[in-house]
C-alpha positions in Angstrom: -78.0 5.0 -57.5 -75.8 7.6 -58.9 -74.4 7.5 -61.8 -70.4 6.6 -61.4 -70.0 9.4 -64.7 -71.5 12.1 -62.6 -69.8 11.2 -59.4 -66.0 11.4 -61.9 -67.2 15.0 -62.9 -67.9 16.1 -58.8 -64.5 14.4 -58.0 -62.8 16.6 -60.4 -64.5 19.7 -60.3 -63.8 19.2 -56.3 -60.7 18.7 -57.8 -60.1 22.1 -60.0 -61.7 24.2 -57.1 -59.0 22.9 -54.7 -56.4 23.6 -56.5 -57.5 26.7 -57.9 -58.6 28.2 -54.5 -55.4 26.8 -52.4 -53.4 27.9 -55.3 -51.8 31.0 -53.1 -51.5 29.3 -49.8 -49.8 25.8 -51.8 -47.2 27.8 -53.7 -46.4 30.3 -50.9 -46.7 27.8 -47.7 -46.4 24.0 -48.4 -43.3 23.0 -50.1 -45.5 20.8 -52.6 -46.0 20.5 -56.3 -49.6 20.5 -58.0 -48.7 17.0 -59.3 -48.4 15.6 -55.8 -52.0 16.5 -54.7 -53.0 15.3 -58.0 -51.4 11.9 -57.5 -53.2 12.2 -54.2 -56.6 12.8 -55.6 -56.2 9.8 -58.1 -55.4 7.3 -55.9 -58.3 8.6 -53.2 -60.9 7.5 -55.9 -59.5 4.8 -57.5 -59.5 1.3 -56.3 -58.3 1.7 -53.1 -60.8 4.8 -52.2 -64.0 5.6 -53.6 -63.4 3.6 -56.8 -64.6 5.8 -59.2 -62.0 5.5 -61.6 -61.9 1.9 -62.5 -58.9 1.7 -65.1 -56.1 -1.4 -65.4 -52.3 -0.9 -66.8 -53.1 -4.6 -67.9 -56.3 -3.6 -70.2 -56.3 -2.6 -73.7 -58.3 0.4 -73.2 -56.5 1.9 -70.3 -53.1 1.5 -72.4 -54.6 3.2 -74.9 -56.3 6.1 -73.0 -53.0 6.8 -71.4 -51.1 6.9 -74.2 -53.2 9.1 -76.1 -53.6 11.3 -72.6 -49.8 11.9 -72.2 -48.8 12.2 -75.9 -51.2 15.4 -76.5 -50.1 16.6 -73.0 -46.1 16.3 -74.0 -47.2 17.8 -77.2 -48.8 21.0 -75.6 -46.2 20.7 -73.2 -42.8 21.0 -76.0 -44.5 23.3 -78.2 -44.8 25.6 -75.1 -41.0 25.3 -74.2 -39.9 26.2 -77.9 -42.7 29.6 -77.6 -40.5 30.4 -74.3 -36.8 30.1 -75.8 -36.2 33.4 -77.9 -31.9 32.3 -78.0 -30.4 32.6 -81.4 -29.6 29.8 -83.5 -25.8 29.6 -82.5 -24.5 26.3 -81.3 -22.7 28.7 -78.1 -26.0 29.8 -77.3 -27.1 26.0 -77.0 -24.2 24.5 -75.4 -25.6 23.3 -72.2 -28.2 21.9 -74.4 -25.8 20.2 -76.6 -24.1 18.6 -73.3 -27.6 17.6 -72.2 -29.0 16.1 -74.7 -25.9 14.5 -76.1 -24.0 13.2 -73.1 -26.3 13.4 -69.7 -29.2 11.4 -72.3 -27.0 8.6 -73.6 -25.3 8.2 -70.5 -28.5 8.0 -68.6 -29.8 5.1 -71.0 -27.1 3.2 -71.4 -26.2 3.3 -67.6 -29.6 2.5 -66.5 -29.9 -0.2 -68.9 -26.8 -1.6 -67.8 -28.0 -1.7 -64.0 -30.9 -3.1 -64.8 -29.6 -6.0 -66.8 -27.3 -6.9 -64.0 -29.4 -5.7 -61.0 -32.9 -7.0 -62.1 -31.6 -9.6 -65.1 -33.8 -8.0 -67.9 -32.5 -8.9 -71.4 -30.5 -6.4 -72.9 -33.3 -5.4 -75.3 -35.7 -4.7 -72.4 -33.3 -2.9 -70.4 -32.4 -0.4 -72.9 -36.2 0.3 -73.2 -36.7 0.6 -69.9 -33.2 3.5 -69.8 -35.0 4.8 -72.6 -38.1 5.4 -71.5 -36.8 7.0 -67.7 -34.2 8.8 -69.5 -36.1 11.9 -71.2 -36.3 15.0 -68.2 -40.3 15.8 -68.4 -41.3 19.1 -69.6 -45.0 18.7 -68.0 -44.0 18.8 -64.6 -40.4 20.5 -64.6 -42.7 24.4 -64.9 -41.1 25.7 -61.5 -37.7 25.1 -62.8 -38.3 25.9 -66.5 -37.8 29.6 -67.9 -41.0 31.7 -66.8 -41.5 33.2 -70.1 -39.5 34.8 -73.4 -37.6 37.8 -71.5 -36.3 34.8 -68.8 -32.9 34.3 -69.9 -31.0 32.2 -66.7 -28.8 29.9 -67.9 -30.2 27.2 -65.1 -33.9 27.9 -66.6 -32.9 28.0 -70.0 -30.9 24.3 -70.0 -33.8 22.5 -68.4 -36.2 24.3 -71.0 -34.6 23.0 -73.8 -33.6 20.0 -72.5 -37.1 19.0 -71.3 -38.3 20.2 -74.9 -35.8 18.5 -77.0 -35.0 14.6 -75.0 -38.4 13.8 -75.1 -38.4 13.7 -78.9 -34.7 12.5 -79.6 -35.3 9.3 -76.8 -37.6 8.0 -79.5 -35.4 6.3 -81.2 -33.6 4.3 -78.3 -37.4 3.4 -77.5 -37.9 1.8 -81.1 -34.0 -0.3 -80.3 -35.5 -1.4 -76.9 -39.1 -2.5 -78.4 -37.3 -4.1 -81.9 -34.6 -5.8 -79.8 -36.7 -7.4 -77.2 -39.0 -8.9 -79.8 -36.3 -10.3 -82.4 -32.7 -10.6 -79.8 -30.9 -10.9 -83.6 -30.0 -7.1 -84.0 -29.1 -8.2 -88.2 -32.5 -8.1 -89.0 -33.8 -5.2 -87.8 -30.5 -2.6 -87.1 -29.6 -1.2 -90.7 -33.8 -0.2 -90.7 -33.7 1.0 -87.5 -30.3 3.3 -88.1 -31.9 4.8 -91.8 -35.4 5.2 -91.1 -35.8 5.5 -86.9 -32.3 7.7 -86.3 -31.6 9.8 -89.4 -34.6 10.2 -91.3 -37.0 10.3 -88.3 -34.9 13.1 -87.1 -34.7 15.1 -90.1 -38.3 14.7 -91.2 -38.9 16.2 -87.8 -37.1 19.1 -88.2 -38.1 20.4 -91.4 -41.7 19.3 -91.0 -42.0 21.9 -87.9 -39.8 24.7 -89.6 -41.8 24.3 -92.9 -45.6 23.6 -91.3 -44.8 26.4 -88.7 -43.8 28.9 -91.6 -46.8 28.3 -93.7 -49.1 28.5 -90.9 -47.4 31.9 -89.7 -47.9 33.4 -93.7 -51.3 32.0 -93.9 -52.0 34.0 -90.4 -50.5 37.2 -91.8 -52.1 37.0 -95.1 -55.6 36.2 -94.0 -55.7 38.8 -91.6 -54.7 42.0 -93.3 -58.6 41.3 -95.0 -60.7 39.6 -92.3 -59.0 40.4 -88.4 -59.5 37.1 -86.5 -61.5 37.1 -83.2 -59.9 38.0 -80.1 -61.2 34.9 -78.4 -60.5 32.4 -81.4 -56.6 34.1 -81.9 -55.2 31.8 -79.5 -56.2 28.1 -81.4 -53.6 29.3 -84.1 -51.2 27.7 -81.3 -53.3 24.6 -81.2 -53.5 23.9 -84.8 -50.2 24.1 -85.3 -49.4 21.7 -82.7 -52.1 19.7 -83.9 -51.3 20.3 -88.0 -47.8 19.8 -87.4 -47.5 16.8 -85.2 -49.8 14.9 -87.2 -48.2 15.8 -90.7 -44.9 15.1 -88.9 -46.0 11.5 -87.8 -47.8 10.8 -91.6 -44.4 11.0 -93.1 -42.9 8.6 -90.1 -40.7 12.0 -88.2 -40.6 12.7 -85.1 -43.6 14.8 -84.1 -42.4 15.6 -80.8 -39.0 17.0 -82.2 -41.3 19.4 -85.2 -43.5 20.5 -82.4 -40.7 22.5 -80.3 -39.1 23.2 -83.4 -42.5 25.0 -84.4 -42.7 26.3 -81.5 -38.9 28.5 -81.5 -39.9 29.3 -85.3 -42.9 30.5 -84.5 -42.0 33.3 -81.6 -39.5 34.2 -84.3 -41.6 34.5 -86.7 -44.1 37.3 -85.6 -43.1 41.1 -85.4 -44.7 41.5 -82.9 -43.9 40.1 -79.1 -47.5 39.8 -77.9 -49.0 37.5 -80.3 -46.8 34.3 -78.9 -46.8 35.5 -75.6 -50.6 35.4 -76.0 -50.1 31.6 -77.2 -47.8 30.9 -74.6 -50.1 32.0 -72.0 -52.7 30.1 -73.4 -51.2 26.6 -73.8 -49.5 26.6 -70.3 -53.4 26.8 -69.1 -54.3 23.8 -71.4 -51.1 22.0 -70.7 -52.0 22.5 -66.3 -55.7 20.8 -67.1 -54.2 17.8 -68.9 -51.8 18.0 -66.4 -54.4 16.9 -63.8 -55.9 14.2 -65.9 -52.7 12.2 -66.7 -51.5 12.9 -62.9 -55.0 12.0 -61.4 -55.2 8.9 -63.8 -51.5 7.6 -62.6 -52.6 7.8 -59.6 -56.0 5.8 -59.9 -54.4 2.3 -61.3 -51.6 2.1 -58.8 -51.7 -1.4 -57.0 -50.3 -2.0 -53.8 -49.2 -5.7 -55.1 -47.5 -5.0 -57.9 -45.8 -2.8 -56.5 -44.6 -4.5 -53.9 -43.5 -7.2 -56.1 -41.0 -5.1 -58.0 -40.1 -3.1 -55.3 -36.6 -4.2 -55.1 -35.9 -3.6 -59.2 -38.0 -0.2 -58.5 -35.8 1.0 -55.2 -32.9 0.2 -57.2 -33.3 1.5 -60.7 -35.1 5.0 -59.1 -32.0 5.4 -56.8 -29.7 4.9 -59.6 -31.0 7.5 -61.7 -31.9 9.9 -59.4 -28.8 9.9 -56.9 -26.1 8.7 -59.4 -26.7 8.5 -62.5 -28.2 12.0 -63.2 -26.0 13.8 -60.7 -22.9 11.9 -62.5 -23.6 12.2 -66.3 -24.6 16.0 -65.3 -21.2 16.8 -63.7 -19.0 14.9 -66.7 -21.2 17.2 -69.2 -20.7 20.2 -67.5 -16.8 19.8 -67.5 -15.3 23.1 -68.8 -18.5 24.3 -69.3 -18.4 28.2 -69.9 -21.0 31.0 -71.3 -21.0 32.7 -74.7 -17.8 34.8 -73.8 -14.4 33.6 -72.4 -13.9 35.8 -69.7 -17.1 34.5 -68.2 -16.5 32.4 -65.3 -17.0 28.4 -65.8 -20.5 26.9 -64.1 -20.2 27.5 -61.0 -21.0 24.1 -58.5 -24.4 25.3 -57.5 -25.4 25.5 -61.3 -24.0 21.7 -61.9 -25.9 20.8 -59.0 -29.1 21.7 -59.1 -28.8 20.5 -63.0 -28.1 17.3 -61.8 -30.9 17.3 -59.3 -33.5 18.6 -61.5 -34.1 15.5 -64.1 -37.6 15.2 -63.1 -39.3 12.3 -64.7 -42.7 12.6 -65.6 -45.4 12.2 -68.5 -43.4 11.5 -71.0 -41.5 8.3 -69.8 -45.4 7.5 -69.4 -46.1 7.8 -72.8 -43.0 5.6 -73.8 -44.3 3.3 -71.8 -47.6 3.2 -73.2 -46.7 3.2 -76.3 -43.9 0.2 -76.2 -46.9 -1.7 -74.5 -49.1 -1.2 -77.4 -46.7 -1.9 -80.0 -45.9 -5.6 -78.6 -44.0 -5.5 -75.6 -45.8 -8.2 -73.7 -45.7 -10.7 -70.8 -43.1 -10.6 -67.5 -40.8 -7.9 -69.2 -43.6 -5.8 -69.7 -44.4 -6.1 -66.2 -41.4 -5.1 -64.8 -40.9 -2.4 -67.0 -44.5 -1.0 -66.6 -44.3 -1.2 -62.2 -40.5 0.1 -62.0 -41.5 2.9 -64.3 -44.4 3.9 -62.5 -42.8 3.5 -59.5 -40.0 6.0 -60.6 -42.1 8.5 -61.7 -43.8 8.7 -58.4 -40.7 9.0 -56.6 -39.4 11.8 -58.9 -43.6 13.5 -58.1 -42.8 13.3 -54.7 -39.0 14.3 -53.9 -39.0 17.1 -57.2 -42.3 18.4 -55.9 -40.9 18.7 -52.2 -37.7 20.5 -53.4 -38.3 22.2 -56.3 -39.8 25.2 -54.8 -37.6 25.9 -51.9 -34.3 25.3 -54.0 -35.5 27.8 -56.7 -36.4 30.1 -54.4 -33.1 29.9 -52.3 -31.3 29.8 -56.4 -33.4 33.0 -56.9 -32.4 34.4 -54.3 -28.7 34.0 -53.8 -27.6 32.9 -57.7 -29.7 33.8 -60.1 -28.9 37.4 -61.0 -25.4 37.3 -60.6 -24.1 38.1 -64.0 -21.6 35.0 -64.0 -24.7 32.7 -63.9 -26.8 34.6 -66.3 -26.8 34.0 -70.2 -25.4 36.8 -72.5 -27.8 36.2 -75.1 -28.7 40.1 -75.2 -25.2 40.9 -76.0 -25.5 37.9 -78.5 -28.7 39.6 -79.9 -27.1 43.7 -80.7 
């Protein structure tokens, strides 16, 4: 009998061949994401296929192995967006971002927490983890929309970018309110903690962990190499120990890791004189960010159930239309109000920009990582349930309908909006 190990490494070399090979034909014919055929592929040889893949959302082990599989792939993933973003450090520059990230993200929380209190009858404690674990955009599987690299300036591409890079850190700490509050429903014991230690010093740490860990690694780079010139071949893992050096000292002094990664990441492309050497980088962690990528996709896939699903199918239906059809568009358009560029004779966002931001919060890996995390750190028993099914569920829809449109939409955007100079950012003018 064959070996069920060596039958996982033929289904995914199958796997990589596929979608290496139909690479041209899927991106140029078939209006389909990667992730979908991924999602495909894992449940085709998990239970309900070949069975090759035999992991539960209930066991320890599978909790575990996904939430150490989508925090190194969010990792790669925001360190990547902050390599891409070369916009200077002016809060005009990062308007849209501030609008994002400080109105369209609590919004989306607190409004999804609110309908699924009152839709589904979660306590308030589990319902603001469950807003705040489908609130963050995902970075992993938002590439099509995302800036193609550092000369990409459109404002559309640029706003995802950083928004996909920046909410998946600064969700962290409605994740912490959601899993303190739904084990201890007296908010006293556990708030004025909370506020100090997951809010302002959680947030700080973060940021001056990547700036300072980024900097050192960057003089310790230059310094080395005017003696010893590092291998061609072993240049590009500079990108990986830093994510790796400056996540893990991030999390050692309880920051946010997420939030030090991209900021190491937009220190670091300033940082060298030179414009290859993070392009290099970039190149090289968008390859390892696509092969995770296929795990964590392939591995969602593979512990679907058909019961549980159907289950909490009504709370699913109605928390994925929510966000998806009203909540995003909604908080989008009240963040975009008055919304202009850099300069005031630039023409405010015009409705195709407002609506394809409002369309484009595609959830992904990272609300999977919340969610394996606030599993592991106590969140237990019905609650969990819900929370675990309706997320999943979510996140599927989002794979399918984001994978179906994304290409067509930013092809027609390309097309027709993109280079018209009242869409475009004026970050060069910014930069002389």
């Amino acid at each position: 009998m064959v070996d069920v190990y060596i039958l996982n490494l033929l289904a995914i070399g199958l796997l990589l061949l596929f979608a290496t090979l139909g690479s041209g034909f899927i991106s140029r014919r078939l209006p389909l994401s990667y992730a979908i055929i991924y999602l495909a592929v894992g449940i085709i040889i998990g239970p309900y296929g070949f069975n090759l893949i035999q992991l539960r959302q209930t066991e320890v082990f599978s909790i575990n192995l996904l939430e150490r599989l989508t925090e190194f792939v969010v990792i790669v993933s925001v360190f990547g967006c902050g390599l891409k973003i070369i916009r200077p450090f002016k809060l005009a520059a990062w308007d849209i971002t501030i609008r994002l990230i400080g109105i369209v993200m609590p919004i989306s929380i607190f409004a999804l927490a609110a309908v699924a209190k009152f839709a589904i009858n979660l306590d308030w404690g589990s319902a603001i983890l469950l807003g705040a674990i489908l609130s963050p955009t995902d970075p992993v599987l938002a590439s099509e929309v995302q800036l193609k690299d550092t000369k990409d300036e459109n404002e559309l591409r640029f706003g995802l970018t950083s928004e996909g890079g920046l909410n998946d850190a600064l969700a962290f700490p409605f994740v912490y309110f959601g899993i303190y509050a739904s084990k201890d429903s007296n908010w006293n014991n556990w708030l004025h903690s909370w506020v100090g230690i997951d809010v302002i010093w959680a947030i700080i740490a973060g940021i001056v962990t990547g700036f300072i860990v980024s900097k050192v690694i960057v003089w310790l780079d230059r310094k080395i190499q005017q003696y010893h010139p590092i291998d061609d071949l072993m240049e590009d893992f500079i990108a990986l120990s830093t994510i790796l050096l400056t996540y893990s000292i991030t999390e050692v002094v309880n920051g946010y890791g997420f939030l030090a990664v991209f900021v190491a990441g937009l220190v670091l492309q300033r940082s060298y004189k030179s414009s290859e050497k993070p392009l290099a980088q970039l190149q090289f962690i968008e390859r390892v960010e696509k092969l995770l990528e296929v795990g964590t996709i392939v591995i969602l896939g593979s512990i679907l159930l058909f019961q549980p699903i159907m289950d909490y199918a009504f709370g699913s239906l109605v928390v994925s239309v929510s966000l998806l059809f009203i909540i995003r568009p909604l908080s989008v358009w009240i963040s975009t109000i008055g919304k202009r560029f850099v300069y005031p004779q630039r023409k405010n966002f015009q409705p195709v920009n407002r609506l394809l931001f409002s369309w484009f919060g595609i959830r992904g890996i990272g609300s999977l990582y919340y969610l394996s995390y606030a599993l592991g750190h106590g969140v237990e028993g019905e609650p969990a349930q819900q929370i675990s099914w309706i997320t999943y569920t979510t996140v599927i829809a989002s794979i399918t309908l984001h994978g179906i449109t994304a290409t067509p939409l930013m092809n027609w955007y390309n097309k027709h909006h993109a280079d018209r100079p009242e869409v475009n950012s004026p970050t060069k003018a910014d930069n002389k």
